[in-house]
N, C-alpha and C positions, 0 to 999 in steps of 0.2 A: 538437436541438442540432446546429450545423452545425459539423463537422470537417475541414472537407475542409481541404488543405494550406495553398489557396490565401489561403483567410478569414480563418485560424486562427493570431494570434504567437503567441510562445512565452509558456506558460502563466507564466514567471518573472517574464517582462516584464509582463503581464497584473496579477498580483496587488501589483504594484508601487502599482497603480490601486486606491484601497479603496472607490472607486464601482465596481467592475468585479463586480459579485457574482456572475456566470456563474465566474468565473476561481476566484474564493475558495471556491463552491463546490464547482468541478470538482477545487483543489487539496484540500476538506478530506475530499470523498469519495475522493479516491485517499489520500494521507498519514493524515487523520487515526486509520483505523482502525491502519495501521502501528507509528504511536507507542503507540496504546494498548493492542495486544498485547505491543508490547515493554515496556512498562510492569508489564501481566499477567504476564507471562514472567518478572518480576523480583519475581511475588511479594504485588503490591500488590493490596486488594480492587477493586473494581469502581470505588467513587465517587471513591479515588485516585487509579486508573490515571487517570479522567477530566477528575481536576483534575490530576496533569501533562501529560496532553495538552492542557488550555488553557492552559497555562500556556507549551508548546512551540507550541503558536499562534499565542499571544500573542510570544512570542520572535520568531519568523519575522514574523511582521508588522510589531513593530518593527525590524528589522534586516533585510528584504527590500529595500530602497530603497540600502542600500548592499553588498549582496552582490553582486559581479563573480563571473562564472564564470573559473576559470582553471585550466586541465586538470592543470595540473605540482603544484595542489594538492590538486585529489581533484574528486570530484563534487559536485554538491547533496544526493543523499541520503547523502552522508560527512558532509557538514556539518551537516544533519538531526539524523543520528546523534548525533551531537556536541552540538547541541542537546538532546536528548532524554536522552541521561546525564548532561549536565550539570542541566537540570531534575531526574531523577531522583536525581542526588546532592543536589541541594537538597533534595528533599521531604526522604530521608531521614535527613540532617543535623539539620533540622528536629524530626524526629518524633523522632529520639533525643533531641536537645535537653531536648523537652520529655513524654519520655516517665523521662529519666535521675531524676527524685525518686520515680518508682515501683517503682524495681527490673527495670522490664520491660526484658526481651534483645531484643523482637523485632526493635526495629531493626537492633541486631548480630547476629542472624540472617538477616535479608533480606542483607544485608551478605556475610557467608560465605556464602552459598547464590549470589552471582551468579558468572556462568560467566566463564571466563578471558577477556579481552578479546578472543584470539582466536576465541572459541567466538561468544562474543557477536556481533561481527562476522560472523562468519558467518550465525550467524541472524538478526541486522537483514536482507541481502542477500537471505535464501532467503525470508524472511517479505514483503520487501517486492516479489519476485518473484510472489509468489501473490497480493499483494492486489492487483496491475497488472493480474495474470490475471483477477480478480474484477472488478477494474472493468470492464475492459476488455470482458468478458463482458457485463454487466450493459446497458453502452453498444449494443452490437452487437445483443443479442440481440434486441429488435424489428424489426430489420433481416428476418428470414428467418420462412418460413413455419415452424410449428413441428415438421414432420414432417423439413425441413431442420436443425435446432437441434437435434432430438432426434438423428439418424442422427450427426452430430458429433460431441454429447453423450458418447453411449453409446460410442462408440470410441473418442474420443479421451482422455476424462477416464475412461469405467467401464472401458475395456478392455476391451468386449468385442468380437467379432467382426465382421467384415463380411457374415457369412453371415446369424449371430443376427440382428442386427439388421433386416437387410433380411427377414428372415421378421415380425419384430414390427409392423413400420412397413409393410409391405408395398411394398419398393420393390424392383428390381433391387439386387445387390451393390454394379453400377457407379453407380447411383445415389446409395448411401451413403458410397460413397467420392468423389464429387461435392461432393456435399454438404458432407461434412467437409471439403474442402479449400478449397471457398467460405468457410466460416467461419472456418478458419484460415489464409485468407489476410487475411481482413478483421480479426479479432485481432490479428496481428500489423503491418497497417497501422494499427491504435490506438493498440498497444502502442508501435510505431516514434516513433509524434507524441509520446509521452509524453517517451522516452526521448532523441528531437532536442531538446526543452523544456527537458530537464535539464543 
């Protein structure tokens, strides 16, 4: 996959093209695990969460041709968002619907159990921070030898030491602290492209 800045429009633009299946792709491995934690999060089993995530998709692809970015009204992953509880009130509108001649609450259970809009929001934002990190890892990490990926690894994400590690891996301290900072700088030049996209 070539990323370089030069090559690479904005992935919005990109999936605008439903021949472009690098873009559609690269958007469903970033976004779609996002919606479907958030899906999770609210409760729903497995094969739900993953029918409203096609179903927010599905959303975004019909409606990607006419979404203008415009700062003074929020981001793309607000609009996402927005997306994805609005699918979400649908399913379970739906399933009470058609759950209300059996006496079952669980609908109006999932229902009360979702978190305050503000809370919610927040964990769209921190959830959709870590699966950036994920990708963004995922993308990179062939990039480095693995004794490099590992000295990273270990410090930056397990915490441990610069000393430990450089004993395990067997590199000088200054080596691992090289290392790490090669790789996150390369993370965060991933992370940056995603985030000029949006």
């Amino acid at each position: 996959m070539n990323d370089s800045a030069t090559t690479r429009s904005s992935l919005l633009l990109r999936v605008r093209d439903a021949q472009d299946e690098e873009a559609w792709r690269q958007f469903v491995d970033i976004y779609a695990p996002l919606v479907y934690g958030f899906a999770r999060r609210q409760g729903l089993q497995d094969a739900d969460a993953a029918d409203v995530t096609q179903d927010v998709l599905l959303a975004v692809n019909g409606a990607i041709g006419r979404f203008d970015y415009d700062s003074e009204r929020g981001s793309f992953r607000t609009w996402l968002y927005t997306v994805a509880r609005s699918k979400l009130n649908t399913f379970l509108a739906r399933r009470q619907r058609q759950c209300q001649g059996t006496g079952d609450t669980s609908a109006h259970e999932l229902l009360k159990e979702q978190p305050a809009p503000e809370d919610a929001d927040r964990r769209w934002e921190e959830e959709y921070e870590r699966r950036l990190f994920t990708w963004a890892a995922e993308q990179v990490r062939g990039s480095f030898q693995d004794s490099t990926w590992q000295a990273f690894w270990q410090t930056a994400v397990e915490g441990k030491s610069g000393q430990e590690v450089a004993r395990r891996l067997s590199l000088t301290v200054a080596a691992v602290y090289l290392a790490k900072g090669r790789v996150m700088a390369r993370l965060k030049e991933q992370i940056q492209q995603v985030r000029d996209e949006e």
